[in-house]
ZADOVEX-240528 format. One line per field, with one value per residue (C-alpha): residue in three letters; y negated, x, z. Coordinates in nm, 3 decimals. Each point is the difference from the previous one (the first is absolute). Layout:
BEGIN
type <- [ala, ...];
v <- [Y, ...];
u <- [X, ...];
w <- [Z, ...];
END
This chain:
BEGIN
type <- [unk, unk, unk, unk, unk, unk, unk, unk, unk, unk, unk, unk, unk, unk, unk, unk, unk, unk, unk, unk, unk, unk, unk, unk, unk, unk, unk, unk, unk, unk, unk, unk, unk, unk, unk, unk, unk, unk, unk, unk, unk, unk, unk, unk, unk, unk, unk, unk, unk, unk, unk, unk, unk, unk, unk, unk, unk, unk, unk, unk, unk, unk, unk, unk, unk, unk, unk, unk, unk, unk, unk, unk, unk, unk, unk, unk, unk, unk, unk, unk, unk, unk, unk, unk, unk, unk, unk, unk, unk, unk, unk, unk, unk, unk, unk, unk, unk, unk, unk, unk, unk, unk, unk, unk, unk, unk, unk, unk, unk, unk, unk, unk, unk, unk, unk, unk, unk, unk, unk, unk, unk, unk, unk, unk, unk, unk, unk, unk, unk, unk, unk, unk, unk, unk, unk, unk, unk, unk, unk, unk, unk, unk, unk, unk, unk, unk, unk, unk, unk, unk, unk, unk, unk, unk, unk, unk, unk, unk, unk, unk, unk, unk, unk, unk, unk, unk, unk, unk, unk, unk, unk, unk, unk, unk, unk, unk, unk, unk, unk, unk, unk, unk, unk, unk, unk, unk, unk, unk, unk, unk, unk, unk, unk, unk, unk, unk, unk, unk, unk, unk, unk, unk, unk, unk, unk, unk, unk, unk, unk, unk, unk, unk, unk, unk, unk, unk, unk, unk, unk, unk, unk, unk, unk, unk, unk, unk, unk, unk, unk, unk, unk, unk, unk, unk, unk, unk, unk, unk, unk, unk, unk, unk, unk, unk, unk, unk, unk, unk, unk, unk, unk, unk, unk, unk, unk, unk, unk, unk, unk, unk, unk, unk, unk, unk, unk, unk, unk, unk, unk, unk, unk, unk, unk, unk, unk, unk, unk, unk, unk, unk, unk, unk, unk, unk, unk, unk, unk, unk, unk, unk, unk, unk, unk, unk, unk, unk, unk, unk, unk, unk, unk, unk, unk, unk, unk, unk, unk, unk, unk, unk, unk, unk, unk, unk, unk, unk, unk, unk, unk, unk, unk, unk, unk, unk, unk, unk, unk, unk, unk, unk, unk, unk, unk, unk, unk, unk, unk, unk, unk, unk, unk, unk, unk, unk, unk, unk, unk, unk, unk, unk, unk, unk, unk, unk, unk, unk, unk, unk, unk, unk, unk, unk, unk, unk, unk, unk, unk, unk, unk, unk, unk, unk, unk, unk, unk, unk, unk, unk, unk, unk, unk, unk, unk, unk, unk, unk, unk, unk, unk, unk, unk, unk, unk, unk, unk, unk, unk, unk, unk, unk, unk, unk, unk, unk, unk, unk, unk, unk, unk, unk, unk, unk, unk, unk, unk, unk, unk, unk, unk, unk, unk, unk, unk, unk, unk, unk, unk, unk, unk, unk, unk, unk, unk, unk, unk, unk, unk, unk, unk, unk, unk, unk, unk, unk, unk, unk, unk, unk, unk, unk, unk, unk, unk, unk, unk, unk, unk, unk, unk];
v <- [0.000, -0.351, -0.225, -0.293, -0.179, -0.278, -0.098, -0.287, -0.215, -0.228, 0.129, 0.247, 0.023, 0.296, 0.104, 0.117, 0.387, 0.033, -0.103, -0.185, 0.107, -0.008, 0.283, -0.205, -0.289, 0.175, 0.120, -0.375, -0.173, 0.285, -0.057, -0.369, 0.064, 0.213, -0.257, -0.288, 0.074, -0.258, 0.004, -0.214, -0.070, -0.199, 0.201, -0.200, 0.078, -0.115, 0.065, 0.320, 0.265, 0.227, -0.199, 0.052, 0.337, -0.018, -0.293, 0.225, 0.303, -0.226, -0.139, 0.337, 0.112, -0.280, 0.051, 0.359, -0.143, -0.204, -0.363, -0.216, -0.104, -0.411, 0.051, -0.368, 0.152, -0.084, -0.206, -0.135, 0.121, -0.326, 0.087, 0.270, -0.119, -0.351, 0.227, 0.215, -0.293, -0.216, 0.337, 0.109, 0.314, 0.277, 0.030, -0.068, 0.189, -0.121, 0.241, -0.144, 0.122, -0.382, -0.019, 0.396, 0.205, 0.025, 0.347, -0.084, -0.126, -0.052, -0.124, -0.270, 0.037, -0.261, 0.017, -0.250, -0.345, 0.122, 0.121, 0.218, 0.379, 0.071, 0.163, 0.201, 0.109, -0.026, 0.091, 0.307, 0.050, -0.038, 0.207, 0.333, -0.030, 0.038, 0.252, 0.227, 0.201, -0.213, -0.197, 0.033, -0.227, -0.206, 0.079, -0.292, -0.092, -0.368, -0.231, -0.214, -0.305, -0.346, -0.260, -0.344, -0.228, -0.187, -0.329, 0.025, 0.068, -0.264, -0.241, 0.169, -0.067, -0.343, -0.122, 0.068, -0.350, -0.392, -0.013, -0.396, 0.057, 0.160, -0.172, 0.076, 0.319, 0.250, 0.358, 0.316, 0.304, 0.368, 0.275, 0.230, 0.203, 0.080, -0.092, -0.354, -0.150, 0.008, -0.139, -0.296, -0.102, 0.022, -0.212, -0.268, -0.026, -0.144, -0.232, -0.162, -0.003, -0.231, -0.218, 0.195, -0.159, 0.337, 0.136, 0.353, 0.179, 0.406, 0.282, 0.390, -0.141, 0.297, 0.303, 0.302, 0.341, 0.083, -0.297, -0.110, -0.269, 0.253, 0.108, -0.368, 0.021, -0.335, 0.077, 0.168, -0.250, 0.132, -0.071, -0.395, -0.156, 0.068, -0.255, -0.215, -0.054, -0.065, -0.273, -0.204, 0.045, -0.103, -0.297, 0.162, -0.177, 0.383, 0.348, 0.275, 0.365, 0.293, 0.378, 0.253, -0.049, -0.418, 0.074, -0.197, -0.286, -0.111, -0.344, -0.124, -0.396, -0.239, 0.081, 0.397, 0.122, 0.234, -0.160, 0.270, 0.136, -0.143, -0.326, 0.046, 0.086, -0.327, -0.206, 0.205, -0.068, -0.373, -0.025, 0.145, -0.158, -0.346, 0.064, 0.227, -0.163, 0.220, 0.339, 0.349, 0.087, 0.399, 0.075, 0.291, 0.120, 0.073, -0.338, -0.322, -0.288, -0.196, 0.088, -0.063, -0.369, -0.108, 0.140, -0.160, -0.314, -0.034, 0.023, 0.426, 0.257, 0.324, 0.306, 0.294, 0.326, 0.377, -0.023, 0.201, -0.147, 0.157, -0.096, -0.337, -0.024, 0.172, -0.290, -0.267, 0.093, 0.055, -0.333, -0.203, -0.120, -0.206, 0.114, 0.316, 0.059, 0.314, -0.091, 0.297, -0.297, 0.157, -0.277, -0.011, -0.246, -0.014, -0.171, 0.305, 0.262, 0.001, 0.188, -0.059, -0.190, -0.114, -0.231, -0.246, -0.080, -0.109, -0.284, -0.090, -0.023, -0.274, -0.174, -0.041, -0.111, -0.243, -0.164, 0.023, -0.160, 0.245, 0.257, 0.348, 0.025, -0.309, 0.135, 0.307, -0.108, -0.099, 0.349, 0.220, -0.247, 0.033, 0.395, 0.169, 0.354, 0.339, 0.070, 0.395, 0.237, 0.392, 0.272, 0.404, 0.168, 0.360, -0.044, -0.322, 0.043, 0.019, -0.324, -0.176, 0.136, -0.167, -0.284, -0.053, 0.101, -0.254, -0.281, 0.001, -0.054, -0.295, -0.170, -0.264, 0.170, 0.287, 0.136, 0.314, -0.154, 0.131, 0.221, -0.162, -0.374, -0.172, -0.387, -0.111, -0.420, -0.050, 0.306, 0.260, 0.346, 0.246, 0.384, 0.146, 0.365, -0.051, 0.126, 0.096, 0.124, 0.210, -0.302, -0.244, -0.336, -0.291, -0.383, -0.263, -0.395, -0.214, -0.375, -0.223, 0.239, 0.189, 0.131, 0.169, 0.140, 0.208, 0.074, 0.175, 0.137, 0.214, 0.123, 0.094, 0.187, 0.164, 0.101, 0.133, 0.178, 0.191, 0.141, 0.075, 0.154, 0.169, 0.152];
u <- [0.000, 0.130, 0.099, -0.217, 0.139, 0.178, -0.435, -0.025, -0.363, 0.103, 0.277, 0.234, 0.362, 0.237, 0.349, 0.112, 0.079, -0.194, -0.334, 0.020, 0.159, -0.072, -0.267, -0.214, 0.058, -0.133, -0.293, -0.103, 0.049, -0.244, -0.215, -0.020, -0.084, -0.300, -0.149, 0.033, -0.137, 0.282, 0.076, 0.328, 0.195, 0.297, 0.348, 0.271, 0.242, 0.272, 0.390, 0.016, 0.231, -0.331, -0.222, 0.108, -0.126, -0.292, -0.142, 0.087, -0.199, -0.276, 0.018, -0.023, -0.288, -0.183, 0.087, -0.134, -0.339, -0.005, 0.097, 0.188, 0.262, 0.103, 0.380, 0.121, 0.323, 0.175, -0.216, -0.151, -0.331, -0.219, 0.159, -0.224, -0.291, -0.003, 0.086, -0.304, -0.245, 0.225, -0.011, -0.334, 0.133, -0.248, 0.258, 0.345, 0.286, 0.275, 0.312, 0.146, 0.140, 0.029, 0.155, -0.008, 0.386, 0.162, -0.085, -0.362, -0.226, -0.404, -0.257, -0.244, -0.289, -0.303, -0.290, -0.183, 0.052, 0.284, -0.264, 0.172, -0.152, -0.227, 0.147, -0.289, -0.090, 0.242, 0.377, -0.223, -0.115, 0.335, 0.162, -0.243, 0.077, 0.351, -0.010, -0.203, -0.022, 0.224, -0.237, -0.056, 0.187, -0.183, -0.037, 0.213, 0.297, 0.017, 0.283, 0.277, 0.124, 0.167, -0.126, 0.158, -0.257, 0.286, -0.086, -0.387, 0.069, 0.199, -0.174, -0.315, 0.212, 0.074, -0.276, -0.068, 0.121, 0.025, 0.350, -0.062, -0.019, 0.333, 0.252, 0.378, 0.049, 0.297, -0.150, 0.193, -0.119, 0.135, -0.165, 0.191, 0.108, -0.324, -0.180, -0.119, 0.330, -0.094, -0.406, 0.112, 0.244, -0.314, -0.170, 0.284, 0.039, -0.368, 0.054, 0.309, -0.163, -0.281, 0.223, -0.013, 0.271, 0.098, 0.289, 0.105, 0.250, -0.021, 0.163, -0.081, -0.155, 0.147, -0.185, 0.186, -0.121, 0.300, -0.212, 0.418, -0.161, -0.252, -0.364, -0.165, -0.291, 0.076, -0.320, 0.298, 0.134, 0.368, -0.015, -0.082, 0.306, 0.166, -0.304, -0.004, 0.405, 0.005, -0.284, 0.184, 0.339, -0.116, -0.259, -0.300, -0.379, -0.102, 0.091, -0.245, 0.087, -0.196, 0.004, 0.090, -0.312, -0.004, -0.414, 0.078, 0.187, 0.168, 0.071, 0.322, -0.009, 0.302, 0.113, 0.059, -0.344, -0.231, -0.337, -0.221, -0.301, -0.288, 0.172, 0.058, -0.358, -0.123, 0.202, -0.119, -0.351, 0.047, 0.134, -0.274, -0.248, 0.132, -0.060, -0.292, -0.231, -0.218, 0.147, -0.065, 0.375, 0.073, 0.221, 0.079, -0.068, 0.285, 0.107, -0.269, -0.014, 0.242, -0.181, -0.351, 0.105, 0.125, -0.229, -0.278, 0.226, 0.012, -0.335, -0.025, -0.161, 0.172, -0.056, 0.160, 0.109, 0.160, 0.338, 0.122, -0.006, -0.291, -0.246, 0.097, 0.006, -0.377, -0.122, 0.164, -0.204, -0.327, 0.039, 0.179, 0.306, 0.230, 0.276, 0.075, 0.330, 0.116, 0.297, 0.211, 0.094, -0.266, -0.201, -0.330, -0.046, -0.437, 0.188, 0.254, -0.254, -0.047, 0.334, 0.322, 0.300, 0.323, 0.059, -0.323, 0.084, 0.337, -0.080, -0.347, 0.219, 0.203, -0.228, -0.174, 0.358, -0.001, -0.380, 0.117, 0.309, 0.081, 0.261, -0.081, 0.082, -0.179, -0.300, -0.036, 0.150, -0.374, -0.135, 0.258, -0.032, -0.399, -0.028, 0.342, -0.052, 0.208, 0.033, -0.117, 0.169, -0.027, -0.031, 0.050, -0.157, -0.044, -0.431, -0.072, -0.415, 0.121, 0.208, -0.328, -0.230, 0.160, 0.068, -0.352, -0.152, 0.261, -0.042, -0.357, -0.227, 0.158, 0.022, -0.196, -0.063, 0.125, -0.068, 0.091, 0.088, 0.376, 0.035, -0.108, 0.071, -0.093, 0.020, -0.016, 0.042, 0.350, 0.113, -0.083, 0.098, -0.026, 0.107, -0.036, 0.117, 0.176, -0.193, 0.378, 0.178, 0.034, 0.002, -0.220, 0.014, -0.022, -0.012, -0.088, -0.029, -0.058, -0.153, 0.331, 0.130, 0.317, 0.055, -0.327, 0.126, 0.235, -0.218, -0.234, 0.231, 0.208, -0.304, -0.197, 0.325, 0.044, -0.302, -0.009, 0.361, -0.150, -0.327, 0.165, 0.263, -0.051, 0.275];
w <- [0.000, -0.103, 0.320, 0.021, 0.287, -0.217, -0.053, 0.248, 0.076, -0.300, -0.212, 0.025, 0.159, 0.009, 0.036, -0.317, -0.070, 0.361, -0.072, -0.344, -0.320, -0.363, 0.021, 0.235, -0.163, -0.348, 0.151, 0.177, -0.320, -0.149, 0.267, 0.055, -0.403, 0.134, 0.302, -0.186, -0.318, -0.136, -0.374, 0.039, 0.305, 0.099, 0.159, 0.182, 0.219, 0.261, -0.011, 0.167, -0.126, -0.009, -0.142, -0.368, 0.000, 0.216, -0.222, -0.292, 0.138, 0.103, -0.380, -0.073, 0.164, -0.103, -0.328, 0.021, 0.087, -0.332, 0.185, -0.203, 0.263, -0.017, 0.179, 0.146, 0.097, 0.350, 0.175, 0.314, 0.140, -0.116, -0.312, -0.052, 0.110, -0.174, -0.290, 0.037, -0.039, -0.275, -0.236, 0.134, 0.062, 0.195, 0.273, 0.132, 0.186, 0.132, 0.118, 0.287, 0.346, 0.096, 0.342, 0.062, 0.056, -0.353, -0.058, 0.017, -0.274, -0.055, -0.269, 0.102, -0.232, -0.107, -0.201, -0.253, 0.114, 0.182, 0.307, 0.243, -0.029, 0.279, 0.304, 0.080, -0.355, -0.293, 0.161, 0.181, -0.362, -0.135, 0.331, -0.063, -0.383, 0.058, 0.218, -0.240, -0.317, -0.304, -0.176, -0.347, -0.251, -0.261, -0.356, -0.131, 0.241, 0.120, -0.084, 0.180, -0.095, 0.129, 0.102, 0.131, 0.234, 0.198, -0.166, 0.016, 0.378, 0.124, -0.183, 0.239, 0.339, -0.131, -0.035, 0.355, 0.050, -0.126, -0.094, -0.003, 0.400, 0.051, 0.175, -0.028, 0.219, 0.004, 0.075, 0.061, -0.167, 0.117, -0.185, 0.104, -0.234, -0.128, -0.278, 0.102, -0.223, -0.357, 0.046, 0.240, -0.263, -0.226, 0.223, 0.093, -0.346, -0.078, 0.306, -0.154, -0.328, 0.154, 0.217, 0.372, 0.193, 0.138, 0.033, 0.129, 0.159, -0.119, 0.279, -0.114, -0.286, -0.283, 0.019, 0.130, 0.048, 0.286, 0.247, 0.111, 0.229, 0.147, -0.092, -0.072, 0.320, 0.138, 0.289, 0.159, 0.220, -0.057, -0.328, 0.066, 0.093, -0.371, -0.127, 0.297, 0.006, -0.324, -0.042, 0.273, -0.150, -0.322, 0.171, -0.179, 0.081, -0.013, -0.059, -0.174, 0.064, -0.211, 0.080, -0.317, -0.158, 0.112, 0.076, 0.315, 0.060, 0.296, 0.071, 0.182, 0.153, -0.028, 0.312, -0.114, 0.197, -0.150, 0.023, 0.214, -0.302, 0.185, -0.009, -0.405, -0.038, 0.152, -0.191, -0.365, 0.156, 0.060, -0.321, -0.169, 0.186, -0.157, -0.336, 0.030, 0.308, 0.212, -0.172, 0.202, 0.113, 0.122, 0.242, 0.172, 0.371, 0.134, 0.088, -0.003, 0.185, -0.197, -0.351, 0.182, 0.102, -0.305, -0.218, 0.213, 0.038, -0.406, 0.000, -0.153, 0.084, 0.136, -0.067, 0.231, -0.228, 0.098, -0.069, -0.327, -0.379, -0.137, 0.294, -0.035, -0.385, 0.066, 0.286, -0.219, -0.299, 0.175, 0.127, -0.245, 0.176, -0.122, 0.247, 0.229, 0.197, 0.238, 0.291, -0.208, -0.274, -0.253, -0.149, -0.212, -0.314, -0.154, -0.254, -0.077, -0.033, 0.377, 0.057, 0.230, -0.196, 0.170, -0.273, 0.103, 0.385, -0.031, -0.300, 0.166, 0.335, -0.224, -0.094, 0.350, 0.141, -0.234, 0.017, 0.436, 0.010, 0.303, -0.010, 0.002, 0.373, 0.092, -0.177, 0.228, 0.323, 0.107, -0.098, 0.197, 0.288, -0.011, -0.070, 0.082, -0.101, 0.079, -0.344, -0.131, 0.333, -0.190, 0.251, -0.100, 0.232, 0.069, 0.086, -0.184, 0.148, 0.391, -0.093, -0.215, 0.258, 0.318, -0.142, -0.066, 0.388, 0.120, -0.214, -0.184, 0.259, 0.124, -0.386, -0.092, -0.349, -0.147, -0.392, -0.138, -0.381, 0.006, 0.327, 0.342, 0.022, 0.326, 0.071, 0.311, 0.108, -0.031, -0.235, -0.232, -0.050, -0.289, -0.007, -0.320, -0.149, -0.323, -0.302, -0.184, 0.302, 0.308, 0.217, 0.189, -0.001, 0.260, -0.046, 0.281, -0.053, 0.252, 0.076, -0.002, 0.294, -0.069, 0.333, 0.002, -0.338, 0.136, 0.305, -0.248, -0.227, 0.266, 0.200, -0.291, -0.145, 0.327, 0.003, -0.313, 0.034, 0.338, -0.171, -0.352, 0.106, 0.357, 0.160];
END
């Protein structure tokens, strides 16, 4: 029996010649043929030394199915699926093992209009079709072919902005060693071309499979200092850090801090919330006061989602948002087929910086002194239900509210709390915020964890 435990809630992620290899990878480009119905469909992929071949077998199986296959080469995630609407392709996959070890690898998949597949329905679909009898091939075999979108998409993320609102700004960009390189060039370029007084200061920026500077997952705060030394060495306004696949951004202030997510989401929301007044803005659980204020504050409306893309992509559509953020640095554009780019934040960031007059630092201060938050705390424990279960007959009854969106999240006066269990790994998760009280912070954050420590893993 084939192993299906690369098949995550939303895409698929496996260590290659473990779990994932070219035979699986066949027989999910045959069946993402099958639950899609998709006639043509978009294939990209990252600079892995796997990926080659498993975007060939995927090609493959698709192929076998009778899909003509539209192949945009090495590529970043929004690649694919700005891609998948421009060509109005049936579906897109991307190959990509982003931040994952180096001998890992995975496909991200979307349908028409670049909509995430359904947890619940199509990857279960696509999960029991791989794990079954072969499935026939077509009569006539599909083609492959390539195809170059780079300009058609950064002129998309440029026009994100009013290049007549720029003001000169020297940003540091670190992508690296992934493949976030070649389609910022693509996008600097355009700027120039219409007069951006920009200027930029690459690190990591050439693609190279070997990852010399380390996997590119700059949520790791080990792998921070590189960015944040260098932006003060080289007296940057801001440095912008992407992971492999640069689907999230990470933004760096002058002074070489990494700006905390929730922080990064209010800011995309105030921007927003200039330029399109009274907009719906999504944001997710985890983490919310900030986002609540100054969505409210700007005069929005927010809207709380489950954290994970294709819930949010689902929430923002239903209700038409212009904006959606999560604190992981993954951020949703109505205006880019209601997906996460990491090209979008960083020049939106811009131009807010500019319209402020504020430095980056200056511009968040207020927020982390308002609602200083721990920041995601992961706990593997050996009885993750003992752990959920006593946190909630200590803390619940006492809350002022409590909702059951994403896991338990209870708000009390002066703080909130939410413990989630990860929907991609064996872990579960804890963030606390507080009212403009830092001390209580840690208060919260050690007796929760030692709470949670004692009932997960007894003695």
């Amino acid at each position: 029996m084939t192993d299906l435990s690369a098949f995550k809630a939303y895409d698929i992620r496996g260590q290659i010649g473990v779990n994932l290899d070219t035979d699986l990878a066949h027989k999910i480009g045959r069946a993402f043929a099958e639950v899609t119905g998709c006639k043509t469909a978009v294939v990209g992929q990252d600079i892995r030394p796997s990926s080659p071949e498993i975007t060939d077998a995927i090609a493959e199986g698709l192929m076998a199915a009778g899909v003509e296959v539209l192949d945009i080469g090495l590529c970043g995630t929004e690649e694919v699926y700005f891609a998948t609407t421009h060509l109005e392709a049936g579906g897109g996959l991307m190959i990509t093992a982003s931040h994952n070890p180096i001998d890992y690898n995975g496909i991200k998949m979307v349908g028409p209009g670049s909509r995430p597949l359904s947890a619940e329905d199509e990857m279960e679909r696509l999960k029991a079709l791989c794990g079954g009898a072969a499935l026939p091939d077509a009569a006539t075999k599909g083609s492959r072919r390539s195809v170059d979108c780079r300009d058609a998409y950064a002129e998309k993320i440029v026009s994100f902005v009013d290049i007549s609102a720029l003001k000169p700004l020297t940003i540091l960009v670190n992508a690296g060693n992934g493949v976030a390189g070649a389609p910022f060039d693509a996008i600097a370029e355009k700027l120039a071309a219409r007069g951006a007084p920009l200027s930029f200061v690459r690190m990591h920026h050439a693609p190279d499979a070997t990852f010399p500077n380390g996997i590119p997952n700059p949520l790791l705060p080990e792998n921070q200092p590189a960015t944040g030394t260098r932006v003060t060495t080289e007296k940057a306004d801001m440095g912008v850090a992407w992971d492999g696949d640069f689907d999230r951004c990470f933004l760096c202030d002058e002074t070489g801090n990494f700006v905390e997510g929730e922080f990064v989401v209010g800011l995309l929301a105030k921007a927003f919330l200039v330029s399109h007044p009274g907009a719906k803005i999504v944001h997710d659980t985890r983490v919310a006061f900030n986002s609540r204020e100054v969505i409210a504050e700007a005069g929005g409306t927010a809207v709380a989602s489950p954290t994970g893309h294709s819930l949010i992509k689902a929430l923002m559509r239903r209700e038409d948002a212009v904006y959606g953020g999560e604190i992981s640095a993954h951020h949703y554009f109505r205006d880019f087929m209601y997906c996460d780019s990491g090209m979008i934040p960083w020049l939106m960031i811009a131009q807010l910086l500019s319209s402020e007059g504020k430095s980056l630092s200056q511009m968040v201060q207020q927020m982390r002194e308002n609602y200083p938050s721990s920041g995601e705390i992961n706990f593997r424990l050996a009885d993750t239900e003992a752990a959920k279960s006593a946190f909630e007959a200590t803390y619940a009854a006492a809350a002022n509210t409590q909702d059951r969106l994403d896991g338990l999240s209870l708000e009390f006066d002066n703080w909130r709390v939410n413990l989630r269990s990860s929907n991609t790994e064996p872990v579960l998760r804890l963030n606390v915020e507080t009212k403009g009280n830092r001390a209580l912070l840690e208060q919260k954050v050690t007796e929760i964890s030692e709470l949670i420590e004692a009932k997960g893993n007894p003695a």
